[in-house]
Structure formats: C-alpha cells, structure tokens
C-alpha positions in Angstrom: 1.2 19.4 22.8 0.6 18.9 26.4 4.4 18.6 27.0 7.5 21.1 26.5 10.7 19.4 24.9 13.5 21.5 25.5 17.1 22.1 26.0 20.0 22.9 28.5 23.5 22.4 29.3 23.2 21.1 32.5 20.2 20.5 35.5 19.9 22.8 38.8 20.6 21.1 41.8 17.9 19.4 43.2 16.2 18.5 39.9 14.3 15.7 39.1 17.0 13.7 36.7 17.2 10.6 34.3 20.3 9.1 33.3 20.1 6.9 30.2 22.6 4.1 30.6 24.5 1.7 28.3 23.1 -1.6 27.6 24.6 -4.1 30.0 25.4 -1.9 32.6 25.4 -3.6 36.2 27.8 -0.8 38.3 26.7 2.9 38.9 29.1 5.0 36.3 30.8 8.1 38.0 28.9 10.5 36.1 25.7 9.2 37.1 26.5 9.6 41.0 26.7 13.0 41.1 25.8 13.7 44.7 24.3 10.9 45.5 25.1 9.4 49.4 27.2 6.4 49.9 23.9 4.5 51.1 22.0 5.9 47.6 24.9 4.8 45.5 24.9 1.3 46.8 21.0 0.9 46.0 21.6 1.8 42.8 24.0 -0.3 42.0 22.7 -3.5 43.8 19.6 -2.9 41.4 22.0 -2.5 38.6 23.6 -5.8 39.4 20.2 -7.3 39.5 19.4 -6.7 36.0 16.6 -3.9 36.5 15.7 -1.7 33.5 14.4 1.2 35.8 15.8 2.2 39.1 14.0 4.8 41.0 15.2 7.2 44.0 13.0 9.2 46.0 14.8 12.2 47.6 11.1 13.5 49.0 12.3 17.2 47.1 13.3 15.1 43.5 13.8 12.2 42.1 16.4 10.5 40.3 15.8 7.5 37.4 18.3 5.5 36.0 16.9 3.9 33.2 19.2 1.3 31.4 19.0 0.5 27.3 18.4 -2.4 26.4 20.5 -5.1 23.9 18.8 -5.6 20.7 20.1 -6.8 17.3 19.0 -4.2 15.3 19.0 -0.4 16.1 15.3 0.3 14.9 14.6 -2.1 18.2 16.8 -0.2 20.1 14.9 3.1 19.3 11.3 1.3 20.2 13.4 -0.3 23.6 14.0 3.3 24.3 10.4 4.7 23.6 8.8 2.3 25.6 11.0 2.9 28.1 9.6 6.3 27.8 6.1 5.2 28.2 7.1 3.2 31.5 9.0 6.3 32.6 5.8 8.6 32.2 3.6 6.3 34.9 6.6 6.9 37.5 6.6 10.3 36.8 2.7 10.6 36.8 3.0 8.7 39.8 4.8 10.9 41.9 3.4 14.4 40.2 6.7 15.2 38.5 6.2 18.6 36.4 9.5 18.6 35.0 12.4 16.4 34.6 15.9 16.6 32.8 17.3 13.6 30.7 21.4 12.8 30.9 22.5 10.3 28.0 25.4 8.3 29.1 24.8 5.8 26.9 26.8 4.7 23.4 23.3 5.7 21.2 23.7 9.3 20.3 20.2 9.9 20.1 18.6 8.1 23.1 17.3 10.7 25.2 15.9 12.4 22.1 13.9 8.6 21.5 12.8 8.4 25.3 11.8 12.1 25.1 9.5 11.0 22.1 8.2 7.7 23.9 7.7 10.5 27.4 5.6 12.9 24.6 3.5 10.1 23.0 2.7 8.8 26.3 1.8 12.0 27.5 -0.9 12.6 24.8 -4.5 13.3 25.8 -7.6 13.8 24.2 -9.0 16.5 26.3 -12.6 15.4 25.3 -15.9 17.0 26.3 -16.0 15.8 30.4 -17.3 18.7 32.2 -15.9 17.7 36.0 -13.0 19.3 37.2 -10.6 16.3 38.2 -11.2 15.3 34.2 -10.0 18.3 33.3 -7.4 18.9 35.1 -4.0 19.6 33.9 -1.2 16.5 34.0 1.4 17.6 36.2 4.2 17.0 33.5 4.5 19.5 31.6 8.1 19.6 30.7 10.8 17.3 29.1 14.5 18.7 29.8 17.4 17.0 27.6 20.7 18.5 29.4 24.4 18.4 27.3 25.8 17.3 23.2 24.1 14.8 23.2 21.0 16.3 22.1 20.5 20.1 20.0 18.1 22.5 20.4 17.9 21.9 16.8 17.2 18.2 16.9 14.8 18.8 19.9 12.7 21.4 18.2 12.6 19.1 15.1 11.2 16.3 17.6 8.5 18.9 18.8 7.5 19.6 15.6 7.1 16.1 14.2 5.7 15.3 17.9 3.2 17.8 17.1 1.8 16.4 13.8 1.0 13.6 15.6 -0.9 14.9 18.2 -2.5 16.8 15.5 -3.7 13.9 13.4 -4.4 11.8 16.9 -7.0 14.8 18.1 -8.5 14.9 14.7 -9.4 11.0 14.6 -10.7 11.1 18.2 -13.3 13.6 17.3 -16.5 12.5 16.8 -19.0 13.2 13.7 -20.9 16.0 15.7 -17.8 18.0 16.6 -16.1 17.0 13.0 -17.6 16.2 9.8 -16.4 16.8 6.6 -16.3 20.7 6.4 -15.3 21.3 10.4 -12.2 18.6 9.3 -11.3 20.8 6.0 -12.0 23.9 8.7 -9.7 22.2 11.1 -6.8 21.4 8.7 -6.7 24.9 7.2 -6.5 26.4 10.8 -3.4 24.1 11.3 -1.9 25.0 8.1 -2.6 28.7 9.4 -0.5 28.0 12.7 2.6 25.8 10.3 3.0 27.4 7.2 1.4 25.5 5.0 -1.9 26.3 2.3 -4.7 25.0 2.3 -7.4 24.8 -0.7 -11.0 24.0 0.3 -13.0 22.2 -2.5 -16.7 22.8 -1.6 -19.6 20.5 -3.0 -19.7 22.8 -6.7 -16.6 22.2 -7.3 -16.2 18.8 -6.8 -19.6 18.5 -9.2 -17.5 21.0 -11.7 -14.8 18.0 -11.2 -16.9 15.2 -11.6 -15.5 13.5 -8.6 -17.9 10.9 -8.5 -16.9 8.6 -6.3 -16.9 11.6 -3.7 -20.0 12.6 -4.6 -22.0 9.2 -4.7 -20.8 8.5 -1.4 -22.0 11.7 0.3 -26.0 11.0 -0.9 -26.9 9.6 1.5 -25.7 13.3 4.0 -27.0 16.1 4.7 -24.0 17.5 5.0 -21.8 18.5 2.1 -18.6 16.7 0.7 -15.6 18.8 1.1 -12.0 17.7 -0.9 -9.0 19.9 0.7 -5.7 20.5 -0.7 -2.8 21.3 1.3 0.6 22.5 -0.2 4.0 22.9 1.2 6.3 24.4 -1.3 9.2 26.2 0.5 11.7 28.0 -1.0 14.7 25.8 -2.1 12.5 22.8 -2.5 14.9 19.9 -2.9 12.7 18.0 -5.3 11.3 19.2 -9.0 8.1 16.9 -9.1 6.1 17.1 -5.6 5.1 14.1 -3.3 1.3 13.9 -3.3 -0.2 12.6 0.1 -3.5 11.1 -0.3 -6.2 10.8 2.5 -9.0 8.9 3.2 -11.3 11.4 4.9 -14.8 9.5 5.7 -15.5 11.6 9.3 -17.9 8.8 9.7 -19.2 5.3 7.9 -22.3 3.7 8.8 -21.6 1.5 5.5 -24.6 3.4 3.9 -27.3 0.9 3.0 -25.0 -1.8 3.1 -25.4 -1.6 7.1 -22.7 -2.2 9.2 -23.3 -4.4 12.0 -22.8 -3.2 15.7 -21.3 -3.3 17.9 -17.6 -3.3 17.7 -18.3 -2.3 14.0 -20.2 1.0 13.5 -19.4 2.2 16.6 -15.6 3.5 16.5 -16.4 4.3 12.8 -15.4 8.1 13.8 -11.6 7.0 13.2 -12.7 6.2 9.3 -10.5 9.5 8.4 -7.2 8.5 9.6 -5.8 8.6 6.5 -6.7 12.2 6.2 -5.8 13.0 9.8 -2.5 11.1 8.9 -1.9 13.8 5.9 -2.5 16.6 7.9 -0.5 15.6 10.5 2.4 15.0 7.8 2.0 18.6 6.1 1.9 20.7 9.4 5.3 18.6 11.0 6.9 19.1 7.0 5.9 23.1 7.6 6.5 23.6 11.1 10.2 22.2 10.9 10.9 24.2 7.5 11.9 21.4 5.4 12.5 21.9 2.3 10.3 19.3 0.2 7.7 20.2 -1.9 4.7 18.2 -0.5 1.1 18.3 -1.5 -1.6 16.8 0.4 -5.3 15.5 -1.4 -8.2 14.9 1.7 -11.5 13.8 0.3 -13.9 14.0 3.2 -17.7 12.9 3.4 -20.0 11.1 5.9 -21.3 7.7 4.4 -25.2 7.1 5.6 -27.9 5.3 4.2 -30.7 8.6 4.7 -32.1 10.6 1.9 -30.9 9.6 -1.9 -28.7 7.2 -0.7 -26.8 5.6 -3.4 -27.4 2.2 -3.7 -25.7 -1.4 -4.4 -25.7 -2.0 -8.6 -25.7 1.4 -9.0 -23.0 2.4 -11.5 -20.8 5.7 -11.0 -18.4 7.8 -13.3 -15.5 8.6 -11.8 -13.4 12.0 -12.0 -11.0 9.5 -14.2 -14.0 9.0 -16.7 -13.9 5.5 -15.3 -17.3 3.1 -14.8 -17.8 1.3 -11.2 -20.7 -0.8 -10.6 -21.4 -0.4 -6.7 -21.9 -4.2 -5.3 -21.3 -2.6 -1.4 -21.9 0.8 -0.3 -19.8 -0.1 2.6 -16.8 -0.1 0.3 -16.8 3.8 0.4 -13.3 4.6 1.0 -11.8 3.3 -2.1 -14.5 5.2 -4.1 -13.3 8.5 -2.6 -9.6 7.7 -2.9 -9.8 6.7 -7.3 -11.0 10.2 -7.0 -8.3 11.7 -5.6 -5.8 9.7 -6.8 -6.8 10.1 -10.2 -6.9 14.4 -9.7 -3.3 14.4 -8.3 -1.7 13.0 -11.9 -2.4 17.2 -12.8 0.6 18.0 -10.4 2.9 15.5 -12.7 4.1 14.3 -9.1 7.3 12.3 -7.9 5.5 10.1 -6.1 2.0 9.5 -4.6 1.4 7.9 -1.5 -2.3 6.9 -0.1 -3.2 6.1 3.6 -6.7 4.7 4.4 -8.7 2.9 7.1 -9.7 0.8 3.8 -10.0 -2.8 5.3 -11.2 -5.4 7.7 -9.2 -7.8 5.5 -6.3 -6.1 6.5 -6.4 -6.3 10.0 -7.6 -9.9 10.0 -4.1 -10.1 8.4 -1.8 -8.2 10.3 -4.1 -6.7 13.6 -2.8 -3.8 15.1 1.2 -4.8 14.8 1.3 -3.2 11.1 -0.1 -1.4 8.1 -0.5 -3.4 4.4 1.4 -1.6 1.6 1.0 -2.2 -2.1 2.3 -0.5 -5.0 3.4 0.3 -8.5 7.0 2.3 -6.9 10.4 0.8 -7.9 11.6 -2.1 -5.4 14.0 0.3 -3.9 11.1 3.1 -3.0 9.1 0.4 -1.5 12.2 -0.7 0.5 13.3 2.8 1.3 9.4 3.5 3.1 9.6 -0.3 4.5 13.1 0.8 6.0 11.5 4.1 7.5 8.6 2.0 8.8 11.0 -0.2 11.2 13.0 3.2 12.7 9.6 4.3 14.1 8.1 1.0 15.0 5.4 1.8 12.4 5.7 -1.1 10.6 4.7 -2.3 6.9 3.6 -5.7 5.2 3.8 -5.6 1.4 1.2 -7.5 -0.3 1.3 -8.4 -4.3 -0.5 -6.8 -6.9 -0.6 -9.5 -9.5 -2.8 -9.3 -12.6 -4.5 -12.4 -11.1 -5.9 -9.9 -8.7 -7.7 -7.9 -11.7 -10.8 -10.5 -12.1 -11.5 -10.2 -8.1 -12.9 -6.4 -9.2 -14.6 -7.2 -12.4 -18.2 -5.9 -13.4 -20.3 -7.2 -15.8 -21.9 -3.7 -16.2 -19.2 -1.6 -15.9 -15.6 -1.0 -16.2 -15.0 -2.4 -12.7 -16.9 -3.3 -9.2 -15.7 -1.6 -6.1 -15.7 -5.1 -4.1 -13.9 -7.7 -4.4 -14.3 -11.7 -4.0 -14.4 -13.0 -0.1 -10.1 -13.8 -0.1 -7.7 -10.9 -0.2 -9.6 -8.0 0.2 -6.5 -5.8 0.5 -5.5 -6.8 -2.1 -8.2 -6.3 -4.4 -9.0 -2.8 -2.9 -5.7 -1.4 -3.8 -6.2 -3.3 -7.1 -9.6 -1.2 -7.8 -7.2 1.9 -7.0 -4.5 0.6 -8.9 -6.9 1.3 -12.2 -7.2 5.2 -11.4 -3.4 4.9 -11.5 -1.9 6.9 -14.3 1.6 8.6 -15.0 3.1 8.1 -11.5 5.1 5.8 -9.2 2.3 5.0 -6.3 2.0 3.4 -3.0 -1.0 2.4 -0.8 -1.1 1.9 3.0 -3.8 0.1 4.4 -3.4 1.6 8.3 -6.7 0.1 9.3 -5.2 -1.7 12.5 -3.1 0.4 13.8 -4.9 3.7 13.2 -7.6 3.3 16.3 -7.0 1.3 19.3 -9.8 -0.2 21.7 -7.3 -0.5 24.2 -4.1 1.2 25.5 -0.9 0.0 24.2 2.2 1.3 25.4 3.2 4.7 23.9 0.9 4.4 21.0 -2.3 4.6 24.1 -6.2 4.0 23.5 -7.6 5.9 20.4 -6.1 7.4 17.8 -2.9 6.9 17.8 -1.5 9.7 14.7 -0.1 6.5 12.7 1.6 7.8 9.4 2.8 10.7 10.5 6.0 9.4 11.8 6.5 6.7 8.8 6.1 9.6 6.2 8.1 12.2 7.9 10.6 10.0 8.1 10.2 8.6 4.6 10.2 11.9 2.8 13.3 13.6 5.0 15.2 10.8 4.0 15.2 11.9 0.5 17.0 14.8 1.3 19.9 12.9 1.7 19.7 10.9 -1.5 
C-alpha cells in the first residue's frame, strides 16, 4: 500500500495537521487553535462562518486543514461524506508535496479520522504500471497517514491497513493485463498473497479439473492456449467463530474476447482485462480476513480461464456436462462467466458451507440497470441474510440492488436439447443469469453479486479512481465481521 496508517498520541510541532470538525461548525474550537496567530485564527473562522468544507493554511514549513463533517441523515452517508472528504483532502496534499500529515478528530463521530484516513488511502492507490520514464515512476510524496489521540487505536488503525490492503490487492490484480496475468500467473499471484497473510492456497491445474469434470471451466478454456487453473483459498484460524464455513466464489476470466460469439469493440473487448473482478474481489477478501487474524472460517473458490475463439473453440449449440452432472446447451459463448461459476458453485456444496456468496463481472444487463452506483444481488438466503449484506453495503458506500428470482424467470434459460441454455431471453438478463446458477444450487443458503458496474471504471470517480477499483472487498469484510457479533 503506497501509504502508512499509523498512530500517535499527539503531533510534533510544526507538523502538517487536520482537524476533523463537528457538522455545523462556523467558529474555530479552542482545541483546534493551537498556536495559531490572532490573524490565522480569524481566517479560519471567517471561512468557517462562510460555510466552507475545507479550510487550508499555508505556514510555508506545514500546513494546517480544517476539514468540517458534513450533516447527513443517515450515518452510512456520513462515513461516505467523510471519505470523500478524504479524496478532496489527498489533491491538497498532493498539491503541496505533503509526505506526512497527522489527523485530530474533534468531531461527535468516533470514527471519523479512521473514515477520512480510508478515503486519504483509496485515493492514494496507484497502479504502478509498466511506464519506463522516470517522472511516471516516481514516488507520491505522501507516504504517511498519522491519526493522533482516543479517538482512534493502533488496533482499529492496523485493522484499517489490513482491510485497505485487500483492496489494493484485488484493485492491482484487475488492472493487470492478460500478458502479465492469465489464469495460472493469477492462481500464482493469489498464493504469493496468501504466502504474505496467512492464508492457503490450493492450485487446481488443468488434470484435475478434467478428473472433476468441471465442464463449464473446461469448455470455456478451448479456445486458449493456455491452461485453466481453479484455486482454493482457506482461512481457518484457530477459534473459528463459525462451524460451517463461508464459501467465496469468483469469477476469474483474466480475459473475454466472447469466444466466437465476438465481442464488438471498442468500449467492449477492450477493458475485458477486468472480467476477473470477482476473483480479484475473493482474494482481496481472504488476505484482509488473514492479515487482521479474524477468526472466521472462510474459504475462497477462483475458477480462472481466458475465453478466445482460436483453436477448438467451443461453439454456440454445443452442449456441456457440468461438474453438477447438469446439461447446458451453449446459445452464446460470450456468456462464459456463468459457465465457470455453476462449476464452482456446484464443487463448494462438498464443504457443507454456512453460506455461499458469488461476485462476477456477469452482465451488461446489469449495468444498463444500475451503472456504476451499485452491484445486482440475488439469492436463495433468508430475508434477514440478504438485509444483513444490503446493510453492510450502505456503511461502505458499496451499494446493492436486489433483484427477484421468481420461477417465472426459469423458461428465460430453457433448452430444447438440454437441461438448460446458458442465455437468456433479451429482458432481465441478471436475472436470468443468476437463475442458470440458481440450478447448480444445492444444500446451501446462496447469494450472487453482479459487480459488473462498479468493478472497472473508464473514468476517475472520487475515491474509488480510474480502473479497478477492489469493489467487494470492503462489502464482504464488512458482511462477514459482522457475524461475529451475532
């Protein structure tokens, strides 16, 4: 993480300081003055009584920020108020070279400077890439995030790192492209990170997933000439807090063409790198779950392929077996992703698990429905496990949208052939993807997240930036450490 969250009772003089103020605030508290002139004092506060968010002073040797909360009727908003706040806070600093800068929270909202630390972190995040000139490569001048006093613990701070972490994790995994990560460099990659977090890593290679008879997998890699890879990752601390596990399931294609069913291009094939976030997502879970020791038991499923149209290509009316035993007539080889998933979601029912949640990039439909704002979610869960992830979506602004699963839905994915097609009519095509993997279904509450929107932006926005931007790793970290409490 190209930033350093850390912890200290109070700043050295001369410091580059923030002080997080309460909503409403219009006069320059006493314990934001500090040592601030008479004539600094009343420029502050004449900008305070003007309504500005963000007051800067320049002391040529520091600076000093006053940044004040906003009012909002719901404290989920309050948290996002606070990391955008962040993000606008990062181009001041930038601005001005700041390398390091210590946050104060005056404010009533205990955890503000830990939420404007996080918005400062996401912001921060770059994808070092493969530019060769120097200025590209130099290093941000920020490189450390101070929070002074109570307000904050080491504890909380090193949690934030470690969740911070995942995400930059999953973000650098989805901006790679195919010929620095396909599907055996991302297993490679994931296992190195379990390496530095503590958790395992399983590595399925291309005879074993034959010996499985993951056919979904295995129809959609044809058309490679690279193998398939299906990796299993495993956190399973001591003093695990749940009996059954939580299975994480992945969509790992490093990179869809749509196979012989062509994508067209541009603005279709060609950011068709980020077609893994799903898996990134799961990694990115796992190694924040490891790296802050908590005690879940978590298992995470990544089945990863390319999807081209070269070589033995499979083909639209072909008809697959599935690892489930299942029949699918192929109508569209562009409708990969669900083929892989039924695979994997149909192997994790050996692990008798709690729960199973799946994150793909599955499709267009979705973001036609939502765009970038939110991610679709379906399921077969209880009302009160779907409002319980719904609840975690809104306290890190990584919202959902659930979408029926009627039976109605069931004809959209029939097959005259076969037990089912793998695409659905021209309406609803979120829906009747997570209906196809509703049939691989078996023994287990489940929940599917459709993140195709806000997985890859084309443009920067806010904290969240241009690219990958690691969504799903906050929701589910949030999500699962909320069961600790139940």
């Amino acid at each position: 993480m190209s930033l350093v969250l850390t912890h200290a009772t109070s700043a050295p003089e001369r410091a580059t300081q923030v002080f997080l103020l309460p909503a409403g605030t219009s006069a320059l508290p006493a314990d934001a003055a500090g040592d601030l002139s008479a004539e600094a004092r009343q420029y502050v506060a004449a900008a305070l009584a003007d309504d500005q968010k963000l007051v800067h002073l320049n002391h040529f040797s520091h600076h000093h920020y006053f940044v004040v909360l906003s009012t909002k009727p719901t404290p989920g908003q309050v948290a996002e108020a606070l990391r955008r706040s962040g993000h606008a806070l990062h181009a001041q600093l930038k601005a001005e070279k700041v390398a390091e800068v210590f946050v104060h929270n005056l404010s009533d909202v205990p955890n503000a400077g830990l939420l404007l630390a996080e918005g400062l972190a996401l912001t921060a995040y770059r994808f070092d890439g493969y530019k060769t000139d120097e200025k590209s490569r130099q290093a941000p001048a920020l490189t450390k995030v101070t929070l002074v006093g109570e307000a904050a613990t080491a504890a909380q701070i090193a949690e934030l790192d470690g969740l911070l972490q995942g995400v930059m994790l999953a973000r650098d995994l989805v901006n790679a492209p195919l010929n620095k990560l396909n599907a055996v460099q991302l297993a490679e990659r994931i296992a190195e990170a379990g390496d530095q977090a503590g958790y395992t890593t399983d590595i399925l290679d291309l005879p074993k997933i034959e010996a499985l008879r993951m056919g979904g997998l295995l129809a959609v890699n044809l058309g490679s000439p690279e193998p398939p890879t299906f990796s299993i990752l495993e956190w399973k601390p001591e003093g695990a807090k749940n009996e059954k596990p939580y299975v994480l399931v992945g969509k790992g294609v490093v990179f869809d063409t749509g196979g012989l069913s062509l994508k067209p291009t541009p603005n279709s094939m060609d950011m068709m790198k980020c077609d893994m976030a799903g898996g990134a997502a799961v990694a990115g879970t796992l190694f924040a779950l490891a790296k802050n020791q908590v005690p879940l038991h978590v298992i995470g499923l990544v089945p990863a392929t390319d999807n081209r149209p070269g070589g033995l290509a499979y083909a639209p009316g072909d008809v697959l077996t599935m690892h489930s035993g299942l029949t699918v007539e192929v109508k569209n080889t562009d409708a990969e992703g669900r083929l892989l998933l039924a695979d994997a979601l149909s192997f994790a029912k050996k692990y008798d698990p709690a729960l199973v949640i799946d994150l793909a990039t599955l499709t267009g439909a979705a973001v036609r429905a939502l765009a970038t704002e939110a991610s679709a979610s379906m399921g077969t869960a209880e009302l009160a496990t779907m409002q319980q992830l719904s609840e975690a979506g809104y306290a890190v602004h990584e919202r959902l949208v659930e979408f029926p699963l009627w039976d109605e839905y069931a004809d959209h994915i029939k097959s005259d052939i076969a037990d089912l097609s793998n695409l659905g009519k021209g309406e609803a095509g979120h829906i009747s993807a997570a209906k196809f993997l509703e049939r691989f279904i078996e023994g287990y509450p489940w929940i599917h997240l459709d993140i195709a929107g806000p997985a890859y932006l084309t443009a920067a926005e806010s904290y969240r930036g241009k690219g990958g931007t690691g969504v799903g790793v906050r929701l589910l970290y949030e999500f699962l450490t909320r069961q600790l409490s139940k």
